[in-house]
PDB file with one MODEL, atoms N, CA, C and O in Angstrom:
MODEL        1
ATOM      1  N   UNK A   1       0.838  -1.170   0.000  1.00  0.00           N
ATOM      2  CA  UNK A   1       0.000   0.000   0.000  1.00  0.00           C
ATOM      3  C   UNK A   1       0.887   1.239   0.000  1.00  0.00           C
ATOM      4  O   UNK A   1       1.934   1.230   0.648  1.00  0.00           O
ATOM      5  N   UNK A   2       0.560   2.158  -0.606  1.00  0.00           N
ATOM      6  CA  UNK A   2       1.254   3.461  -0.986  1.00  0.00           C
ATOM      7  C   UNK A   2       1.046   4.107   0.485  1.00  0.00           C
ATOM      8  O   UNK A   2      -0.021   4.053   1.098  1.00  0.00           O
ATOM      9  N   UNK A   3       2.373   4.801   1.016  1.00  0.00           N
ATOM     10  CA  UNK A   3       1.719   5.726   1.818  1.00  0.00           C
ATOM     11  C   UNK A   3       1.069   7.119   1.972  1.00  0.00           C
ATOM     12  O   UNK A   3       1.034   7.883   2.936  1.00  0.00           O
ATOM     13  N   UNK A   4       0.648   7.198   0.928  1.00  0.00           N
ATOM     14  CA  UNK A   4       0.009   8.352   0.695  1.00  0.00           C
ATOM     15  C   UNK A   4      -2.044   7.972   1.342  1.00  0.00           C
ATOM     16  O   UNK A   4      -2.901   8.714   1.821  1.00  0.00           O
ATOM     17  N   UNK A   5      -2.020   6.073   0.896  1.00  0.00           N
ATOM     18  CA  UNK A   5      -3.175   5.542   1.483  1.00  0.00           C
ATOM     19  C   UNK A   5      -3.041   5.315   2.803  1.00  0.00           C
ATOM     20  O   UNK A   5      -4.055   5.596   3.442  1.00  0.00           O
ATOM     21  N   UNK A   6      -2.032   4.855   3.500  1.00  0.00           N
ATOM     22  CA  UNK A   6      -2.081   4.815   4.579  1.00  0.00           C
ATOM     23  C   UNK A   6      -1.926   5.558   5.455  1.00  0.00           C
ATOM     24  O   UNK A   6      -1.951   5.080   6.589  1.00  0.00           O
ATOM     25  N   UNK A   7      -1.694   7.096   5.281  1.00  0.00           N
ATOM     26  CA  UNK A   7      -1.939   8.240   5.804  1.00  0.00           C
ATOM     27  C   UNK A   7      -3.549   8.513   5.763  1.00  0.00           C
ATOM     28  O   UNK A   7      -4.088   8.822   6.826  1.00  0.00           O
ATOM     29  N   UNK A   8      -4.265   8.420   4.684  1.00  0.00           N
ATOM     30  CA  UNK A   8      -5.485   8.575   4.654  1.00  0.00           C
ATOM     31  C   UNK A   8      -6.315   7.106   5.607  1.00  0.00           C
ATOM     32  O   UNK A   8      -7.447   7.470   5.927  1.00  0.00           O
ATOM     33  N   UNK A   9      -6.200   6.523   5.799  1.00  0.00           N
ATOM     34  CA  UNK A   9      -6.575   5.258   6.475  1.00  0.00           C
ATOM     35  C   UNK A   9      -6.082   5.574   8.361  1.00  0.00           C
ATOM     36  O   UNK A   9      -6.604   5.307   9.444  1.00  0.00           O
ATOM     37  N   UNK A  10      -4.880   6.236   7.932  1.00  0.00           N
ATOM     38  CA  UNK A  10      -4.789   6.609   9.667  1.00  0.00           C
ATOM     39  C   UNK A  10      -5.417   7.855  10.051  1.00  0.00           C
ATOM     40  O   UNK A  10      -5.305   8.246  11.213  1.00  0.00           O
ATOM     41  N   UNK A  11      -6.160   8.611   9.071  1.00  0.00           N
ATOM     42  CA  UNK A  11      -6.668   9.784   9.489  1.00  0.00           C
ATOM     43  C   UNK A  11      -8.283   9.325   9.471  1.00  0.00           C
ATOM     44  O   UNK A  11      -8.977   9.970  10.256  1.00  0.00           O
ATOM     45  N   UNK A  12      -8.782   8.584   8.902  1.00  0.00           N
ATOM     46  CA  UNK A  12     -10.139   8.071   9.178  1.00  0.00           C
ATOM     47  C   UNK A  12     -10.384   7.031  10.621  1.00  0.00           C
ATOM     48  O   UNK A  12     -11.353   7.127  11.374  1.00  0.00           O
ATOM     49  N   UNK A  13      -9.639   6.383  10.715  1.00  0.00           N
ATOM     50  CA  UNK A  13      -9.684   5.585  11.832  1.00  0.00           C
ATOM     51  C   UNK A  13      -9.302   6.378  13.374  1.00  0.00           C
ATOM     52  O   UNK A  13      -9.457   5.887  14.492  1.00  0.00           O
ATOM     53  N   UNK A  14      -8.880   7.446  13.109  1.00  0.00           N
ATOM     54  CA  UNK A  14      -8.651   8.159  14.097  1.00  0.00           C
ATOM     55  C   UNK A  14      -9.771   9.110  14.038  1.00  0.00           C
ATOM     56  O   UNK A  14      -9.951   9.336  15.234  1.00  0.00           O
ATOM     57  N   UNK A  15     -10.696   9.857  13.348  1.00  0.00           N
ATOM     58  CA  UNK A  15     -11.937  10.136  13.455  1.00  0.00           C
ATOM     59  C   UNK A  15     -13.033   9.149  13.293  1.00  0.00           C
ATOM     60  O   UNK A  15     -14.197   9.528  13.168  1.00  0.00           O
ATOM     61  N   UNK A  16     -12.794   8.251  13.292  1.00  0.00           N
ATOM     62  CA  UNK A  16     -13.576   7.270  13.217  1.00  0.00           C
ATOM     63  C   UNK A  16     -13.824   6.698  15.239  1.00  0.00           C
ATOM     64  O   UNK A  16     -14.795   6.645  15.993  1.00  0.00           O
ATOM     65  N   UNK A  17     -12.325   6.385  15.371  1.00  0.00           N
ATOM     66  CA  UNK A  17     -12.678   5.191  16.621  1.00  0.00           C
ATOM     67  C   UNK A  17     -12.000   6.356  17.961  1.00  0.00           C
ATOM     68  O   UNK A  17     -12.142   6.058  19.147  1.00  0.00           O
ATOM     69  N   UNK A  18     -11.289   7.644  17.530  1.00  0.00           N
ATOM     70  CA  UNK A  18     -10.116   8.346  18.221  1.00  0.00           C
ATOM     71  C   UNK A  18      -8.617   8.025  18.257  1.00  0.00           C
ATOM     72  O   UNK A  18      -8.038   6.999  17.901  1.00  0.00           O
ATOM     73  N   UNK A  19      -8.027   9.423  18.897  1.00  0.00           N
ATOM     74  CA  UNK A  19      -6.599   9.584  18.538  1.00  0.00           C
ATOM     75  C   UNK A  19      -5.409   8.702  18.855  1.00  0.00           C
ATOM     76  O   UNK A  19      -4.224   8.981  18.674  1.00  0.00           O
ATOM     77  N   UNK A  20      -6.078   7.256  19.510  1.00  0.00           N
ATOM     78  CA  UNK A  20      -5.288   6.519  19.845  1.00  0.00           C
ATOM     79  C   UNK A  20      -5.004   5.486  18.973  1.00  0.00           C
ATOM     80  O   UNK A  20      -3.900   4.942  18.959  1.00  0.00           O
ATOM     81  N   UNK A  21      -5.923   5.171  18.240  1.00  0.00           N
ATOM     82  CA  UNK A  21      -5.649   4.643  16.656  1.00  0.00           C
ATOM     83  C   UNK A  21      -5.134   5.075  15.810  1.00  0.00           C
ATOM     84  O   UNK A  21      -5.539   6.097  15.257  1.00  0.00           O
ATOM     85  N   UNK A  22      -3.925   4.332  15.397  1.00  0.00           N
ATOM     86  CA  UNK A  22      -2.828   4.183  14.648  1.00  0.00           C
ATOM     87  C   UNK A  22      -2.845   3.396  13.291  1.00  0.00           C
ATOM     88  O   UNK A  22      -3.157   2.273  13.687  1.00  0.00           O
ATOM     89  N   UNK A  23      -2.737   3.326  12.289  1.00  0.00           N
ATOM     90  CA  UNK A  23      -2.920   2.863  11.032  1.00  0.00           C
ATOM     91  C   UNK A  23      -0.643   2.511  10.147  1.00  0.00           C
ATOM     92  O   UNK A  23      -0.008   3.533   9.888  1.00  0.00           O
ATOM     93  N   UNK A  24      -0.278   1.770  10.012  1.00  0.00           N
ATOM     94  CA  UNK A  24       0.726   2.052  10.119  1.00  0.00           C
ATOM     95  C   UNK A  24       1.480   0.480   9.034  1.00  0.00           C
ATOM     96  O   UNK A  24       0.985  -0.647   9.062  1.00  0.00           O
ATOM     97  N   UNK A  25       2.629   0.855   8.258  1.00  0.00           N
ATOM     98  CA  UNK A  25       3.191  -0.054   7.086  1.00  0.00           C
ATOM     99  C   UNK A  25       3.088  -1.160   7.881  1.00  0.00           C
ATOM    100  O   UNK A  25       3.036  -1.122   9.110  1.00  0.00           O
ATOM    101  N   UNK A  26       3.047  -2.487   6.974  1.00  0.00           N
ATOM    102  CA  UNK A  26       3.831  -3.929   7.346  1.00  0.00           C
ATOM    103  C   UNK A  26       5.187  -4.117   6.815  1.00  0.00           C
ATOM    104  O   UNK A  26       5.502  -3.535   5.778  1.00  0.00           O
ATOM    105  N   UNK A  27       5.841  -4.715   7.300  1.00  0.00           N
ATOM    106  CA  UNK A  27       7.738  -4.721   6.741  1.00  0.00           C
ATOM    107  C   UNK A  27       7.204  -6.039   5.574  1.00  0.00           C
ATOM    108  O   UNK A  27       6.388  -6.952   5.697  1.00  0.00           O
ATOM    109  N   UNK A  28       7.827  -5.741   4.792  1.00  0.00           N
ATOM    110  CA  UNK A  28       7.573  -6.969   3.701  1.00  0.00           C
ATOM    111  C   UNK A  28       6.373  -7.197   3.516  1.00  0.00           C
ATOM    112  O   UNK A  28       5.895  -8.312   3.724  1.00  0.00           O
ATOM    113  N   UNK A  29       5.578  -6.044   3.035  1.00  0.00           N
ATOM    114  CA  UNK A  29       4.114  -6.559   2.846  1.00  0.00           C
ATOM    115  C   UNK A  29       3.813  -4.997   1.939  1.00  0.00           C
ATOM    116  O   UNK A  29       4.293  -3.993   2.465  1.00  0.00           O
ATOM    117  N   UNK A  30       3.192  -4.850   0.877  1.00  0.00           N
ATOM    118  CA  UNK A  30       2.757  -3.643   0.519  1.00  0.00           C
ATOM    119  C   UNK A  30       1.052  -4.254   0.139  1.00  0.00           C
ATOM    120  O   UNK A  30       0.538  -3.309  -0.460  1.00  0.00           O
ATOM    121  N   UNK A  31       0.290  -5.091   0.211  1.00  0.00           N
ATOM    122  CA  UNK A  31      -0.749  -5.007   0.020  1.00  0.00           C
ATOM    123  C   UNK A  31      -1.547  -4.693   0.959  1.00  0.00           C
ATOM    124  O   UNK A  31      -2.686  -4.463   0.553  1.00  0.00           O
ATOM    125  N   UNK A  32      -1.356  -4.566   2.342  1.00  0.00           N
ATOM    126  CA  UNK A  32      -1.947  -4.416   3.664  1.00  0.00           C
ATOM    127  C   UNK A  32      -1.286  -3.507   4.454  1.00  0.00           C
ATOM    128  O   UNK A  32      -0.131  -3.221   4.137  1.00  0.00           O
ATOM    129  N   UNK A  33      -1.853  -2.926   5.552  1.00  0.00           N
ATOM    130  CA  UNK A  33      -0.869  -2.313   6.634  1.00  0.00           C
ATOM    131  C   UNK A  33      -2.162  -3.040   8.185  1.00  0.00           C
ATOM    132  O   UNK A  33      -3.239  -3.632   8.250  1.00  0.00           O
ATOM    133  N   UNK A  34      -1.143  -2.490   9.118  1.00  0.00           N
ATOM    134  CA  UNK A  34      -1.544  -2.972  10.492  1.00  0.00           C
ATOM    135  C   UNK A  34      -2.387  -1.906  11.281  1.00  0.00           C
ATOM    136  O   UNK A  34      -2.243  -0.718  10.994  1.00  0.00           O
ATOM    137  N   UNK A  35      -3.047  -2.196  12.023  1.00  0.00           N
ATOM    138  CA  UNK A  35      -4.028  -1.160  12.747  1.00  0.00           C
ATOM    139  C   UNK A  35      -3.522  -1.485  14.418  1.00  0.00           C
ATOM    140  O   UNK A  35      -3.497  -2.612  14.913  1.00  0.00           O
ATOM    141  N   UNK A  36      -3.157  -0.273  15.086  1.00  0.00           N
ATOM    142  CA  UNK A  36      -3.156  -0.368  16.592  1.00  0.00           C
ATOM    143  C   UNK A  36      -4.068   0.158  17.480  1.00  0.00           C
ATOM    144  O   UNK A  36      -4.902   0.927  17.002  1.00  0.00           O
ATOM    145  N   UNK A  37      -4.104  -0.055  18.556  1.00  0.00           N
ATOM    146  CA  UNK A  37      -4.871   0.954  19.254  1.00  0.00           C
ATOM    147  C   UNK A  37      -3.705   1.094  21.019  1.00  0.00           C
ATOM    148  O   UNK A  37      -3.611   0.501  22.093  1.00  0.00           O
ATOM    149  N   UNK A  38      -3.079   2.235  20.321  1.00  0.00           N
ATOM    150  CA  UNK A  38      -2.032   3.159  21.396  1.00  0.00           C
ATOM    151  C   UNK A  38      -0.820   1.560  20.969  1.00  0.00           C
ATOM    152  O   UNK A  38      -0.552   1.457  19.772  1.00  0.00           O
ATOM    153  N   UNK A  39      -0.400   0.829  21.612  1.00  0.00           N
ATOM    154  CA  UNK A  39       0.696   0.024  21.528  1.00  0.00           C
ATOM    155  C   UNK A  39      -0.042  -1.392  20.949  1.00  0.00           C
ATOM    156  O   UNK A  39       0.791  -1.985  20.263  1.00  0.00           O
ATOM    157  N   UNK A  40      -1.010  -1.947  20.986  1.00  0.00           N
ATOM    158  CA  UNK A  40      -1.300  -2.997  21.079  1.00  0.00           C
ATOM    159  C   UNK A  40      -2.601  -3.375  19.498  1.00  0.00           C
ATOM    160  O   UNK A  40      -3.810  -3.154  19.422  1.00  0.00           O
ATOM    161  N   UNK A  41      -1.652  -3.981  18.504  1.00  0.00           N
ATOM    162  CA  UNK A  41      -1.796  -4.353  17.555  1.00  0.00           C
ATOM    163  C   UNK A  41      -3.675  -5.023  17.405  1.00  0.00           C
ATOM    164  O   UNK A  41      -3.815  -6.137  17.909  1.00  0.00           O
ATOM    165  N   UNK A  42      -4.604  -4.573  16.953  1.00  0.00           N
ATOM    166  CA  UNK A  42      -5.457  -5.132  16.769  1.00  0.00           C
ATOM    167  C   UNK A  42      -5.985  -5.889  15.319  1.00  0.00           C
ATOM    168  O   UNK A  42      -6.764  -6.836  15.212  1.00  0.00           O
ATOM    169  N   UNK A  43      -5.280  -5.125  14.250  1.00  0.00           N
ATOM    170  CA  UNK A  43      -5.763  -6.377  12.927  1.00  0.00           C
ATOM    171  C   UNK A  43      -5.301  -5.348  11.883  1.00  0.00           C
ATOM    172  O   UNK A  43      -4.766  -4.261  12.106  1.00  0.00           O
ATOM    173  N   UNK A  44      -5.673  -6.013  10.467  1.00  0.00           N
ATOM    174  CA  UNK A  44      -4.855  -5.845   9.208  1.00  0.00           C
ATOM    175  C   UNK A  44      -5.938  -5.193   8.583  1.00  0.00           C
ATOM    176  O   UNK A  44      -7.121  -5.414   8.843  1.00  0.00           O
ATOM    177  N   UNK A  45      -5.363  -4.102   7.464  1.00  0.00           N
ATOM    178  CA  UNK A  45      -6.715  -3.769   6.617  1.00  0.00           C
ATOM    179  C   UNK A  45      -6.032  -3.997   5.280  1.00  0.00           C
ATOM    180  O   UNK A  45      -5.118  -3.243   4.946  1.00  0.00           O
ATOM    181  N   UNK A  46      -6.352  -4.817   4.636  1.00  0.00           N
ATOM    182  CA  UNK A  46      -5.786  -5.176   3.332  1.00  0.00           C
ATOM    183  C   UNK A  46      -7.141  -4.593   1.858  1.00  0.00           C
ATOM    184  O   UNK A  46      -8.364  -4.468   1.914  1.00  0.00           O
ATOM    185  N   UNK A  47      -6.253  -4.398   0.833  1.00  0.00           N
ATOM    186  CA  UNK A  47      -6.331  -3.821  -0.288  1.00  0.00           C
ATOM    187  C   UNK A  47      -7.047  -4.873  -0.849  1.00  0.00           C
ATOM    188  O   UNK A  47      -6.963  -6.101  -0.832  1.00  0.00           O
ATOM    189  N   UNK A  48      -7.984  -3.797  -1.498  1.00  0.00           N
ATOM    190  CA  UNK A  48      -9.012  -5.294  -2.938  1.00  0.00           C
ATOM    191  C   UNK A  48      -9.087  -3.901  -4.065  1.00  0.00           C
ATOM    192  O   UNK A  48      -9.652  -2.808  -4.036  1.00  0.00           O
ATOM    193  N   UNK A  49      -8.254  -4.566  -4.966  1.00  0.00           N
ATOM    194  CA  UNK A  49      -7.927  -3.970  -6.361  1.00  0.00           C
ATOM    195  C   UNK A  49      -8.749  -4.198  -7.324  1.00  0.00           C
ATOM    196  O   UNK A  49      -8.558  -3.615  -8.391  1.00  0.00           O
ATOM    197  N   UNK A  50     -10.241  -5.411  -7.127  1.00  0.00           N
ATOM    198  CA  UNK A  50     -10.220  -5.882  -8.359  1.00  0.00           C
ATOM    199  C   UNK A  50     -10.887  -5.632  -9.365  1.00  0.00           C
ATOM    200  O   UNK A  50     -11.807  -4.971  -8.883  1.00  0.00           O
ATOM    201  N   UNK A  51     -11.102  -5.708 -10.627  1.00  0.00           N
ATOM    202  CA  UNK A  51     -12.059  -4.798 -11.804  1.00  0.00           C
ATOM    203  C   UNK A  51     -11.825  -3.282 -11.475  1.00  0.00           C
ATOM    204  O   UNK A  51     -12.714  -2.521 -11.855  1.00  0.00           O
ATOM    205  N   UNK A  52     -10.849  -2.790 -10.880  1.00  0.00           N
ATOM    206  CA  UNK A  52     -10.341  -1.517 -11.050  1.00  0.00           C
ATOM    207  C   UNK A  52     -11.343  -0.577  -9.690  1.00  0.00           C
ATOM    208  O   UNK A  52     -11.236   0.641  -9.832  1.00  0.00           O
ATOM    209  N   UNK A  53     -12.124  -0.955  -8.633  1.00  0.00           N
ATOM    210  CA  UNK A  53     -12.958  -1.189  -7.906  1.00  0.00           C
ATOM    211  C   UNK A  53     -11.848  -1.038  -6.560  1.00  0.00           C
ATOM    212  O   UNK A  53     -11.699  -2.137  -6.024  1.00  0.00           O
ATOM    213  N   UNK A  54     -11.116  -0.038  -5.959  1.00  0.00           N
ATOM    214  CA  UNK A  54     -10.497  -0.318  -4.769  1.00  0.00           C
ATOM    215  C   UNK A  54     -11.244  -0.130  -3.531  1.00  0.00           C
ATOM    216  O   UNK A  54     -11.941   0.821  -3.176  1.00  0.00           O
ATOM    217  N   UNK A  55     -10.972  -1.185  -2.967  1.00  0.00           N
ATOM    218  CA  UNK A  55     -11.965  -0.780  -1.552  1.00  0.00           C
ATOM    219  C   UNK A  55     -10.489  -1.356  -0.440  1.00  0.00           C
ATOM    220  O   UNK A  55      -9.327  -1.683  -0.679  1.00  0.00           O
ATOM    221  N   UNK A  56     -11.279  -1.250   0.730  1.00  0.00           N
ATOM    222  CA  UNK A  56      -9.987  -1.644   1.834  1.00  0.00           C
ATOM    223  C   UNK A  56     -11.282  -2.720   2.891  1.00  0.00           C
ATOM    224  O   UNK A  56     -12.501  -2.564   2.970  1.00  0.00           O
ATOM    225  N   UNK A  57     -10.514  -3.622   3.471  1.00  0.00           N
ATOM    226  CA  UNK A  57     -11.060  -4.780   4.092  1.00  0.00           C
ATOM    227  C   UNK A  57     -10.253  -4.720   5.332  1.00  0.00           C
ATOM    228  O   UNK A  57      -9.025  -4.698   5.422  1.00  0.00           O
ATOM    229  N   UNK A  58     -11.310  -4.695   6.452  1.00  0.00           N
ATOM    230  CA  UNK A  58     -10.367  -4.276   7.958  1.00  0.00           C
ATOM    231  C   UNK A  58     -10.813  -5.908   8.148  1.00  0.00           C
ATOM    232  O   UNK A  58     -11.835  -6.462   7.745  1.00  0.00           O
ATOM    233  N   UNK A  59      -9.212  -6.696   9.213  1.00  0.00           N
ATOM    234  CA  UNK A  59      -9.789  -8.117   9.285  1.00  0.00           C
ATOM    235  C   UNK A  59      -9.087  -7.359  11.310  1.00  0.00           C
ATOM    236  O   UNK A  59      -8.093  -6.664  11.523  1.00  0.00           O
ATOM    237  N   UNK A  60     -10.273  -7.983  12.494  1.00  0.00           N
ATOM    238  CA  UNK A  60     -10.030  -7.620  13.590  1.00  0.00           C
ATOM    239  C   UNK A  60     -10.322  -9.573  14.295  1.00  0.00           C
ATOM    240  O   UNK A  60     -11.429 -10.004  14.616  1.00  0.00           O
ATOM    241  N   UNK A  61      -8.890 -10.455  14.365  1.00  0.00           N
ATOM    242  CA  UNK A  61      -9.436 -11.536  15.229  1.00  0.00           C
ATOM    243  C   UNK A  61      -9.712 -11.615  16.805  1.00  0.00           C
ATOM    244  O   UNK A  61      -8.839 -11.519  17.667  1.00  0.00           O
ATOM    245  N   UNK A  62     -11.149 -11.818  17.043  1.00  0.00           N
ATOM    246  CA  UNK A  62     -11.302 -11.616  18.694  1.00  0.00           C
ATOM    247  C   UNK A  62     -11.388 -12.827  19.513  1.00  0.00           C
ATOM    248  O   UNK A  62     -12.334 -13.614  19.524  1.00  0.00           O
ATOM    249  N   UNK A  63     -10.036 -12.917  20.369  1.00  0.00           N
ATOM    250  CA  UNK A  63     -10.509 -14.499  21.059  1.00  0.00           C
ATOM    251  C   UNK A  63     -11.288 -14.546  22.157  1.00  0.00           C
ATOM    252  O   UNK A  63     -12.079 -13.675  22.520  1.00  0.00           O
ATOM    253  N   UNK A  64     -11.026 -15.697  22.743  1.00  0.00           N
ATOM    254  CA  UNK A  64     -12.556 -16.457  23.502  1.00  0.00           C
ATOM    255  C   UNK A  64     -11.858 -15.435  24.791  1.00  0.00           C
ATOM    256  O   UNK A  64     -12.584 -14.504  25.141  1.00  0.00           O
ATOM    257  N   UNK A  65     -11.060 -15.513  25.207  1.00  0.00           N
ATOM    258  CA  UNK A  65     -10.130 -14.982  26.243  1.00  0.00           C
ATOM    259  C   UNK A  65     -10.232 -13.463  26.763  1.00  0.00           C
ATOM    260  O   UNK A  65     -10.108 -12.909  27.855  1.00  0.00           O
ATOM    261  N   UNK A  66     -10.544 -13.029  25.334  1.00  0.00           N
ATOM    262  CA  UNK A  66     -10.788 -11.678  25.622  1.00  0.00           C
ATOM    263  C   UNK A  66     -11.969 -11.148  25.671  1.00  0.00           C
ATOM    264  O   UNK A  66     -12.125  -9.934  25.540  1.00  0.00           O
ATOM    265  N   UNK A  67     -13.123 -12.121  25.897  1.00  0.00           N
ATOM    266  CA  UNK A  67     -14.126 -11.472  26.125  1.00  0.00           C
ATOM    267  C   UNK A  67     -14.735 -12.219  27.394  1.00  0.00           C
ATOM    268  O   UNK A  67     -15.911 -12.438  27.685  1.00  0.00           O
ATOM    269  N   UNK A  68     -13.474 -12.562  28.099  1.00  0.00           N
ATOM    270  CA  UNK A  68     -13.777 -12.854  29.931  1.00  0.00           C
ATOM    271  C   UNK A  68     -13.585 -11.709  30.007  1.00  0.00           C
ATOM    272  O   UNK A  68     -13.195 -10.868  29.197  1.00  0.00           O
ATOM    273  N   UNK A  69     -14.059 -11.664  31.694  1.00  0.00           N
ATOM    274  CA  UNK A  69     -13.897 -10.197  32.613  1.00  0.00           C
ATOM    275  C   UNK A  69     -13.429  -8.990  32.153  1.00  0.00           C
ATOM    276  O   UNK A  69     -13.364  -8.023  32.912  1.00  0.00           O
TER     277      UNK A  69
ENDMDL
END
């Protein structure tokens, strides 16, 4: 992903969820980047190119663990 998108992706998610969301490159990866919230990594938003049609796909996995107490 260009960072010119992932500047725009960290400025929506930060009016979107607030300023503690972070939007930010993957090392060896340009089709996706990583989403945080303050230090702690919550999921990937990867690129769909196809028929010339770009959209972005946020993937967030929630385990069983974290929705005790």
């Amino acid at each position: 992903m260009k960072q010119d998108e992932i500047k725009k992706l960290d400025a929506y998610f930060k009016r979107l969820f607030g300023p503690s969301f972070a939007v930010r490159a993957r090392p060896r990866k340009d089709d996706s980047c990583e989403v945080y919230n303050g230090e702690e990594f919550i999921g990937v938003i990867y690129l769909d190119d196809e028929d010339g049609d770009r959209s972005y796909n946020f993937s967030m996995a929630i385990l069983d663990v974290d929705l005790e107490g």
